[in-house]
C-alpha positions as CSV (number, residue, x, y, z in Angstrom):
1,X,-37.3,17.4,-50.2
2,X,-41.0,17.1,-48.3
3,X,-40.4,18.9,-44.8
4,X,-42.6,18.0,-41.9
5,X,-42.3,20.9,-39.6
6,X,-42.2,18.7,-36.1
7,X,-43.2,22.0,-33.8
8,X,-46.1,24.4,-33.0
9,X,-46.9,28.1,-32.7
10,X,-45.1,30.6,-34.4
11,X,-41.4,28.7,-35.0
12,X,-44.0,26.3,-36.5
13,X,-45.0,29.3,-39.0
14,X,-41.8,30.7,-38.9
15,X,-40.0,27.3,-40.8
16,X,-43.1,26.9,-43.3
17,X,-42.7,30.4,-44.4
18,X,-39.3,29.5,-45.9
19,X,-40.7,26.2,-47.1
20,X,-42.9,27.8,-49.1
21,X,-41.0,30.6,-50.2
22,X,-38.5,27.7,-51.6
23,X,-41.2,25.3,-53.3
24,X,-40.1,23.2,-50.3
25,X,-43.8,20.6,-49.7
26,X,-44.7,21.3,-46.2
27,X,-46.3,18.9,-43.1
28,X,-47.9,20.6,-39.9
29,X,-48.2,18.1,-37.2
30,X,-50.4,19.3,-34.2
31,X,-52.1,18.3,-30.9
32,X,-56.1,18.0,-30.7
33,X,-55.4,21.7,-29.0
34,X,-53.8,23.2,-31.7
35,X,-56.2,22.1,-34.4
36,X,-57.3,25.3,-35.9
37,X,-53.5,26.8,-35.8
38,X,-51.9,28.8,-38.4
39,X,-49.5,26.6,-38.8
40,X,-52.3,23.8,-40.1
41,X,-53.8,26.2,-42.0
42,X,-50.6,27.4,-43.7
43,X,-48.9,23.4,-44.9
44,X,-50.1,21.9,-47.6
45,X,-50.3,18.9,-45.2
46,X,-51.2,18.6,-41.5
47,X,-51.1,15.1,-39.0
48,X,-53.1,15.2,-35.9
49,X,-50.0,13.3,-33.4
50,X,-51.9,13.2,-30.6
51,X,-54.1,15.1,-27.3
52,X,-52.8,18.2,-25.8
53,X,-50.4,17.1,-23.5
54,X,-47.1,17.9,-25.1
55,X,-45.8,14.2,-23.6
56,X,-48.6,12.4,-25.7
57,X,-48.0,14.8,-29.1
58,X,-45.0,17.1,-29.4
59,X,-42.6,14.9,-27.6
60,X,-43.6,11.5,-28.5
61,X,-41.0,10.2,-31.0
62,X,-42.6,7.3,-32.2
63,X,-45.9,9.9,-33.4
64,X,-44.0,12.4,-34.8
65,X,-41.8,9.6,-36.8
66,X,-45.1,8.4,-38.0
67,X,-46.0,11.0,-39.3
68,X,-43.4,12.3,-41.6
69,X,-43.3,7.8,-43.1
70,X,-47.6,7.9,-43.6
71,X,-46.9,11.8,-45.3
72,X,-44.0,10.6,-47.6
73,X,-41.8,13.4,-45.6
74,X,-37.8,12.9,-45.9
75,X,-36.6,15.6,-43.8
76,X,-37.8,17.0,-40.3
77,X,-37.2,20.2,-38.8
78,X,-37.5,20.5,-35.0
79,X,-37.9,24.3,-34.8
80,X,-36.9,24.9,-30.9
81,X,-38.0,23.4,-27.7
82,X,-39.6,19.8,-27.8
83,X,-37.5,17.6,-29.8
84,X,-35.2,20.1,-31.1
85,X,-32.1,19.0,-28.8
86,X,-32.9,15.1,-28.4
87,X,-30.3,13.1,-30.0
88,X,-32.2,10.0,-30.2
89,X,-35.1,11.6,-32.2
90,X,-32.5,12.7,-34.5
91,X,-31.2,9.6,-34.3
92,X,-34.8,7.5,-34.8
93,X,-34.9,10.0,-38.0
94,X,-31.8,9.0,-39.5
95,X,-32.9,5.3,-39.1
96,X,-35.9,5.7,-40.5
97,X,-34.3,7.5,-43.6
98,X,-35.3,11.2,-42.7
99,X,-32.7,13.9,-42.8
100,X,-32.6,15.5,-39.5
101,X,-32.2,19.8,-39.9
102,X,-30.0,20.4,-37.1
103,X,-26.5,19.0,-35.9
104,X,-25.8,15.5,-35.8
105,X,-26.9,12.9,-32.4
106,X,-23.4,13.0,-30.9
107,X,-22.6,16.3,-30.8
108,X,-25.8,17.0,-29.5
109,X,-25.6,14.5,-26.6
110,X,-22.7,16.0,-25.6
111,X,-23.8,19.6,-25.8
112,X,-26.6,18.8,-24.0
113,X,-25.1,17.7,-20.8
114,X,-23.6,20.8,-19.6
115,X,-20.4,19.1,-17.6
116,X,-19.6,17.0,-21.2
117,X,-20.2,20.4,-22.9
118,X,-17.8,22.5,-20.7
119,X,-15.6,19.6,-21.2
120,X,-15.9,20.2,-25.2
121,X,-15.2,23.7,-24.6
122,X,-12.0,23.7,-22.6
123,X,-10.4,21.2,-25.6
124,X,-11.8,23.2,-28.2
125,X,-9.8,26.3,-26.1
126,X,-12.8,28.2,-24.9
127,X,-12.5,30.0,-21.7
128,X,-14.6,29.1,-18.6
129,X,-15.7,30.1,-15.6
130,X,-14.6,27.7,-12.5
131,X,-16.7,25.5,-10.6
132,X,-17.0,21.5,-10.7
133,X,-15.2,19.1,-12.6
134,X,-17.9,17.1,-13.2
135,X,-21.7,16.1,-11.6
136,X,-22.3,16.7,-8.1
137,X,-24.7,14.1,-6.5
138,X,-25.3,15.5,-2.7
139,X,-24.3,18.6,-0.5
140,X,-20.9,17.7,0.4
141,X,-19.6,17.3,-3.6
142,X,-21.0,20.6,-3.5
143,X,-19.6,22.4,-1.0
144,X,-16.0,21.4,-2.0
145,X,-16.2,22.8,-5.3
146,X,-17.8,26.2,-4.2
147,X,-15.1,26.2,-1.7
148,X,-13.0,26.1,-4.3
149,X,-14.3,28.6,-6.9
150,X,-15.6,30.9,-4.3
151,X,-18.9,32.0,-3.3
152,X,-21.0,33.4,-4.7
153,X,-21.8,30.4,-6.8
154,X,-25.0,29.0,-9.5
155,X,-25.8,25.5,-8.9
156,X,-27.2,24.4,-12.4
157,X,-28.8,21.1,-14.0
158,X,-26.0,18.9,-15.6
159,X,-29.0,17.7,-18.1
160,X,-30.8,20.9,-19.1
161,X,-31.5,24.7,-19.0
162,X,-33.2,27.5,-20.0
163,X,-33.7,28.6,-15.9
164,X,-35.0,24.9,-14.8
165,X,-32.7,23.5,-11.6
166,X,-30.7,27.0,-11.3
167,X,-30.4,28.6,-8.3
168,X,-27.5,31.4,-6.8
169,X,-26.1,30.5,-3.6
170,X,-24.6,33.4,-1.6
171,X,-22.9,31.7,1.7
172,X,-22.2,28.0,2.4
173,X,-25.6,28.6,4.8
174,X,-27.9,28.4,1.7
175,X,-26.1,25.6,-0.1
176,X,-28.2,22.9,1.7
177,X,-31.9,23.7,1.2
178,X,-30.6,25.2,-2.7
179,X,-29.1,22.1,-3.5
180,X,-32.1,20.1,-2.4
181,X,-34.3,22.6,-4.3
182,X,-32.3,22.9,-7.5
183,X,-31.8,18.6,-7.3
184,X,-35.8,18.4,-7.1
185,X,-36.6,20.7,-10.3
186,X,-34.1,19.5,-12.1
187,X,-35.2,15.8,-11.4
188,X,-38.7,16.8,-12.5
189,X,-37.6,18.6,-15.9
190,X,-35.2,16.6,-16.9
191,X,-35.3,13.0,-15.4
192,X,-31.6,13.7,-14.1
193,X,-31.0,15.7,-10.4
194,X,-27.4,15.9,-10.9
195,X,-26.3,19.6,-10.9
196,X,-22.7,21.0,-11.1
197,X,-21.3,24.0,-9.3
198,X,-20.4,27.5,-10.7
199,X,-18.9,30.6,-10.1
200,X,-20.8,33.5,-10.6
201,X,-19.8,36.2,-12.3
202,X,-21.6,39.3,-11.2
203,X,-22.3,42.4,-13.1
204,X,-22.1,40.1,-16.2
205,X,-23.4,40.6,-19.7
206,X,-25.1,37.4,-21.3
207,X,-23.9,38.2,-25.1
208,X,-24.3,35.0,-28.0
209,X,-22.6,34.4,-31.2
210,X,-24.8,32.6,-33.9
211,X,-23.1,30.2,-35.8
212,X,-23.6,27.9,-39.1
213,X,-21.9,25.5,-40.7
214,X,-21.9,22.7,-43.4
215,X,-19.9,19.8,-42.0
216,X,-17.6,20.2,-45.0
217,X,-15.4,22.8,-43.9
218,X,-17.4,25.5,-43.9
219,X,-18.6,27.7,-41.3
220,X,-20.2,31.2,-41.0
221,X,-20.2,33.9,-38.1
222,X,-23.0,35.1,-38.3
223,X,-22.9,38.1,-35.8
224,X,-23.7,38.4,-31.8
225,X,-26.7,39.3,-30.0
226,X,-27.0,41.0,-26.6
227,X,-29.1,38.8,-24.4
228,X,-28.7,40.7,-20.6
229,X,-32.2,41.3,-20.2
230,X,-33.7,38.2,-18.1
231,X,-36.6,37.6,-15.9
232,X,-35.5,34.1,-14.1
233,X,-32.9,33.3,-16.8
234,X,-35.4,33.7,-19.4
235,X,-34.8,36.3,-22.4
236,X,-37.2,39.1,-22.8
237,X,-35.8,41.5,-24.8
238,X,-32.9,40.8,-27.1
239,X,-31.0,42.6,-29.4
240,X,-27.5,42.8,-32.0
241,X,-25.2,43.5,-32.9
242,X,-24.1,43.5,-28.6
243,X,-23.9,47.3,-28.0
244,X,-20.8,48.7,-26.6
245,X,-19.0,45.6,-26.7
246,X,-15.3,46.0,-27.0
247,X,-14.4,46.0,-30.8
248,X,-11.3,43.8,-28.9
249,X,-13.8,41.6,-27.3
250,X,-15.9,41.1,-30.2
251,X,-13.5,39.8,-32.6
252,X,-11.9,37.3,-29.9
253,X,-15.1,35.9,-29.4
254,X,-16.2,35.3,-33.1
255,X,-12.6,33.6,-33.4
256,X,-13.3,31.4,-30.6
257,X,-16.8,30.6,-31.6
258,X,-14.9,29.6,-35.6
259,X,-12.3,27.6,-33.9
260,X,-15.1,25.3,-31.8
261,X,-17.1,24.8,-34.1
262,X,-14.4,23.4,-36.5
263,X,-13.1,21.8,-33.6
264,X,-16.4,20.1,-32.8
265,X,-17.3,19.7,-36.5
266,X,-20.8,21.4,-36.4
267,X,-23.3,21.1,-38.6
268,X,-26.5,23.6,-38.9
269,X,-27.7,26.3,-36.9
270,X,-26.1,26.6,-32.9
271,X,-25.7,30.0,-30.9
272,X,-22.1,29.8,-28.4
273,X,-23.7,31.4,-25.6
274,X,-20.8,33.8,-22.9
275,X,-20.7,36.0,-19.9
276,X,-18.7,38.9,-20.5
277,X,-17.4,41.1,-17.7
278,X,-17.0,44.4,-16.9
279,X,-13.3,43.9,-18.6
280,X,-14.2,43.0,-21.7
281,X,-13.2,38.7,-20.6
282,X,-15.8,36.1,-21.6
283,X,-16.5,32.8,-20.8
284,X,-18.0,30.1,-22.4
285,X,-21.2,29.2,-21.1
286,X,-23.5,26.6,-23.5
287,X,-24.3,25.7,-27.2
288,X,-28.0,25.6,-28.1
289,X,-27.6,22.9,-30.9
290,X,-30.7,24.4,-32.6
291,X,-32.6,27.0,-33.8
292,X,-32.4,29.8,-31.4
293,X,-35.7,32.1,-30.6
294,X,-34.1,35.0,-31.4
295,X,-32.9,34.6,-34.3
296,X,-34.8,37.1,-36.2
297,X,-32.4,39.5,-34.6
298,X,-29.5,38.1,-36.8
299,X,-31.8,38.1,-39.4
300,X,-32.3,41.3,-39.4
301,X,-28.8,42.7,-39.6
302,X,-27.4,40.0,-41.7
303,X,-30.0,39.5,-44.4
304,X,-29.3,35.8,-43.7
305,X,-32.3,33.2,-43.8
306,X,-31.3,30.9,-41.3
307,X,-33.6,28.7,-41.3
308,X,-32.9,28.4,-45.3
309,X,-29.7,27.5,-44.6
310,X,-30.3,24.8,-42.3
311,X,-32.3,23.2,-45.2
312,X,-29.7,24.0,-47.7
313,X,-27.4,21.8,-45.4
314,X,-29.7,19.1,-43.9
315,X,-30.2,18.2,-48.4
316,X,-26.3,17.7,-48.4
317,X,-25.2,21.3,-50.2
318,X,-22.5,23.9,-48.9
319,X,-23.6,27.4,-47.5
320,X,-24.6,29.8,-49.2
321,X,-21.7,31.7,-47.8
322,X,-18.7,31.4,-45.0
323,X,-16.4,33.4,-43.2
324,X,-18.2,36.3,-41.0
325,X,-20.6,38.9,-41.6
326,X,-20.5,42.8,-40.4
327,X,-24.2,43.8,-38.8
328,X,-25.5,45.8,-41.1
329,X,-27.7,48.6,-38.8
330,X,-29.1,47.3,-35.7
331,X,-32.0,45.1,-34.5
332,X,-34.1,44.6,-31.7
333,X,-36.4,42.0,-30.7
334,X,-39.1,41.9,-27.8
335,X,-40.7,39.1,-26.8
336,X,-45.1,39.0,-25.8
337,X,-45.9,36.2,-23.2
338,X,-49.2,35.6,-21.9
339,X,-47.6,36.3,-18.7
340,X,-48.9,39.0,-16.1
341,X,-46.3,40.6,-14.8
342,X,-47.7,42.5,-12.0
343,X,-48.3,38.1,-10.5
344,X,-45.2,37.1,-10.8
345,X,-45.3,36.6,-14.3
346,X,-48.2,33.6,-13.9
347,X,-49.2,32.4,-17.1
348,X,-52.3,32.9,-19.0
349,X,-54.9,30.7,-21.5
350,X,-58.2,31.7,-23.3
351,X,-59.4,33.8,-26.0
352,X,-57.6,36.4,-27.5
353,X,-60.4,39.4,-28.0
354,X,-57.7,41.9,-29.8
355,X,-54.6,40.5,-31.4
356,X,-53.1,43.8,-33.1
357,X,-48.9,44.1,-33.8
358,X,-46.9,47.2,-35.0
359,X,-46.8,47.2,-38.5
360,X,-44.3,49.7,-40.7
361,X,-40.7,50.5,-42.2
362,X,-38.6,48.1,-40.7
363,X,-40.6,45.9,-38.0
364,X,-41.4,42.0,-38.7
365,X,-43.5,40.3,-36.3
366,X,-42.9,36.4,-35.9
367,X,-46.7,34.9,-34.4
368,X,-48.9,32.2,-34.3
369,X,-52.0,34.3,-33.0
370,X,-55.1,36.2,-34.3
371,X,-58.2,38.5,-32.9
372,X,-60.8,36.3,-31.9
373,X,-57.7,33.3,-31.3
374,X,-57.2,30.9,-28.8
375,X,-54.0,30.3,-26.3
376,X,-54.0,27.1,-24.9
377,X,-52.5,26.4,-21.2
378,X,-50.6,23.3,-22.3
379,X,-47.5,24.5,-24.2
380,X,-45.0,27.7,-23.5
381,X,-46.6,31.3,-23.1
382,X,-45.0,33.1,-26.1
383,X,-47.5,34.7,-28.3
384,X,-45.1,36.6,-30.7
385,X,-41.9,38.2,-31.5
386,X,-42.1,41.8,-32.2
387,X,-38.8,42.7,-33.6
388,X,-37.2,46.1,-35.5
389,X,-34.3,47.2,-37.5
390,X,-33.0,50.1,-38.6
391,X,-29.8,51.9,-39.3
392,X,-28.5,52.7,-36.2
393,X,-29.3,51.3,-32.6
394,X,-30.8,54.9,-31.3
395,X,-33.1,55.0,-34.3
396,X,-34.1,51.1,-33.6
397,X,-34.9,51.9,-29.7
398,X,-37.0,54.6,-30.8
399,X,-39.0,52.3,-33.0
400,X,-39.6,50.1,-30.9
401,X,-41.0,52.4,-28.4
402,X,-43.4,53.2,-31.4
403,X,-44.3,49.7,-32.1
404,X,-44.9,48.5,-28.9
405,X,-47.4,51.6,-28.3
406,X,-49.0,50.7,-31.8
407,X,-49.2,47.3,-30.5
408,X,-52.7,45.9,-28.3
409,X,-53.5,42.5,-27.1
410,X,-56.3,42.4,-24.9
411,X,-58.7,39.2,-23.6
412,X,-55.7,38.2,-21.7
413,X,-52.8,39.9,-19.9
414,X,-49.3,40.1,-21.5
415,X,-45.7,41.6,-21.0
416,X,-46.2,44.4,-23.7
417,X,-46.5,46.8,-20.6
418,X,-43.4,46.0,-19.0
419,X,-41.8,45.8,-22.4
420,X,-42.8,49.5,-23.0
421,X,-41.1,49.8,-19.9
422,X,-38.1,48.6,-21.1
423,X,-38.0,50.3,-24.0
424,X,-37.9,54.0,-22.6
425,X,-35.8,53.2,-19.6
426,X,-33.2,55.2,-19.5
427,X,-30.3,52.7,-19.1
428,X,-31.6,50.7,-21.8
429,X,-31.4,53.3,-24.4
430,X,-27.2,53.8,-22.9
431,X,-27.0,50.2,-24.4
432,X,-24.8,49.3,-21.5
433,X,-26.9,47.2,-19.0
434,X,-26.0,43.7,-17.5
435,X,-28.1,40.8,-16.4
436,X,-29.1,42.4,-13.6
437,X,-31.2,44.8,-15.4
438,X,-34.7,43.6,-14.2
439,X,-33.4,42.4,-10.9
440,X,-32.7,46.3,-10.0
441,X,-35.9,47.1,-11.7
442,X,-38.3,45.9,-9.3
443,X,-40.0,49.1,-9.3
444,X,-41.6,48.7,-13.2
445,X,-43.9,45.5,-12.0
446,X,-45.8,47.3,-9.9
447,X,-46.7,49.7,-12.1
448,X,-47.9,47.1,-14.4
449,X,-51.4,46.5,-13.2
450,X,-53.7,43.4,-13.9
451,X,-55.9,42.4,-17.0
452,X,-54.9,43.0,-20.5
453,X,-52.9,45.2,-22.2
């Protein structure tokens, strides 16, 4: 196998780290932006694919194909993000003759689109929350199904996620201008305004079981990650195995996520992602057909190498193991964006003066930067993952505390103050928060301040 790694930052370094640790030959692509990256430094090969804009590098199919024929590459893995969950790159890649590391086209086209992935779910015998059969297309579609499911509700894009076309809607007053809203955004990020209708289920827990399997009958359950900690529908802090999760609760949802993904007939890495309620009930919410960001977390408890798995079945052989694996201690992972917090989290580009992570027993840090580096505007604002295990979650909270104050980043602002925050609130370290952690929090961004950190 020659892997070209068809990503950027530190998922980019993240994947050829395995590579090399298996005598796998390695191929960085990159944008004129990310010329003097880690990740080119660190393949034995690297393909300039275009200028900065992620549309004219990153995403362009027909570039990053190129690539891996003029390199000799047979196999491509998409990290997260980009081309991670297009089905017709993977499909492009399997007619060109390169092994795609992820789950096949079709399952991925129907994952993808949220109404064809509920769909999945409700065959497959996954619980779900109510809402809209199908796509809504304009106000009065709209209004019928919340009707139905009762307010409040989330209007979501049918064609994508992570945040992008979401919006709560409280009363059948706000459905008008939110639907308009939500149509717009998703329109613009995803070439598709269709949105569907949901209920929402409040004082929920956002909880994920990774998943992987062979496509020959085998599959591993990997564990479950608690997720609740969200700024905008984006995780910040994440951590596993799910802390005070019913031991009831747990086991139904591994089941579940066993019987889908035989019922589906995965292949690779996914994560099932659920709400859970204040009963214990969960519902199935998405499958992220790839690679998940927080995967170090499972990692970590497991002593799994995902992304060596996903190579191990993209060149045609069996996991290394199935059935489902017991956390081993407890692992928590934190996420640095060149965000400032105390602006509504705007984003952030330049020169990195001090680029300094917590080192130790038991803390790996997943990054693409240096002192002295360079963050460019075009692409997502995550500079690393600063994650920590240790035996017990109490232990792990208090050493993260310590590694986010050994931590400094400074020539540009980042979360790691809000993130010390976090770390010594005092509901976090209970382990029994919801999704409306930071919502009720509103009182740590002041205190954040400007500049860096």
């Amino acid at each position: 196998m020659k892997l070209l790694v068809a990503n950027r930052g530190e998922i980019a370094v993240r994947v050829i780290r395995t590579a090399l640790e298996l005598g796998i030959p390695t191929v960085a692509v990159y944008s004129t932006a990310d010329a003097n990256s880690l990740a080119v430094e660190m393949a034995d090969e690297a393909v300039c694919i275009g200028p900065p804009a992620a549309r004219d590098s990153y995403l362009d199919v027909r570039n990053v194909i190129g690539a891996a024929e003029v390199t000799g590459c047979d196999a491509v893995h998409p990290g997260y993000g980009f081309l991670a969950e297009n089905p017709d790159f993977a499909t492009e890649c399997a007619n060109n003759g390169i092994r795609f590391v992820g789950p096949a086209p079709e399952v991925m086209a129907r994952m993808g689109d949220k109404i064809r992935a509920k769909e999945a779910a409700t065959e497959a015998g996954l619980p779900v929350l109510g809402g809209s059969e199908g796509g809504v297309r304009d106000v009065a579609a709209a209004r019928v199904a919340a009707d139905a499911a009762g307010f409040p509700i989330l209007l979501k894009a049918s064609a994508g996620g992570g945040g992008r076309g979401m919006r709560r809607v409280d009363s059948a007053d706000e459905l008008e201008r939110s639907f308009e809203n939500a149509s717009q955004e998703a329109l613009a990020a995803f070439g598709d305004g269709s949105l569907y209708v949901e209920k929402l289920l409040e004082g929920a827990r956002h909880v994920e079981v990774q998943v992987l399997a062979d496509g020959m009958g085998g599959v591993l359950i990997c564990g479950d990650r608690e997720c609740s900690i969200q700024r905008r529908h984006q995780k910040v802090v994440e951590e596993g195995p799910a802390p005070n999760l019913p031991d009831a609760t747990r086991e139904r949802m591994h089941a579940a996520a066993e019987e889908a993904c035989r019922a589906w007939d995965y292949k690779s890495a996914g994560t099932l992602e659920f709400l859970v309620d204040k009963h214990g009930e969960f519902y199935f919410l998405e499958l992220n057909a790839r690679l998940q960001v927080e995967h170090p977390v499972t990692e970590l408890v497991s002593g799994l190498d995902i992304v060596a798995e996903q190579l191990r079945v993209a060149d045609g052989q069996l996991l290394s193991r199935t059935g489902r694996i017991e956390a081993n201690g407890h692992s928590i992972e934190c996420r640095i964006n060149a965000e400032d917090p105390a602006f509504d989290f705007r984003p952030a580009a330049g020169r990195l003066d001090e680029f300094r992570l917590a080192a130790g027993p038991g803390v790996r840090v997943d990054t693409y930067c240096r002192s002295k580096g360079y963050v460019p505007p075009y692409y997502d604002s995550l500079l690393a993952k600063l994650c920590v295990w240790a035996p017990d979650r109490p232990r792990a909270v208090a050493r993260m505390q310590r590694a986010l104050d050994e931590s400094a980043v400074t020539g540009l602002p980042t979360t790691l103050p809000l993130l010390r925050e976090i770390a010594r609130d005092e509901l976090f370290a209970t382990g029994s928060y919801t999704t409306g952690f930071l919502v009720d929090r509103a009182e740590f961004l002041p205190s954040m301040g400007g500049g860096a950190s």
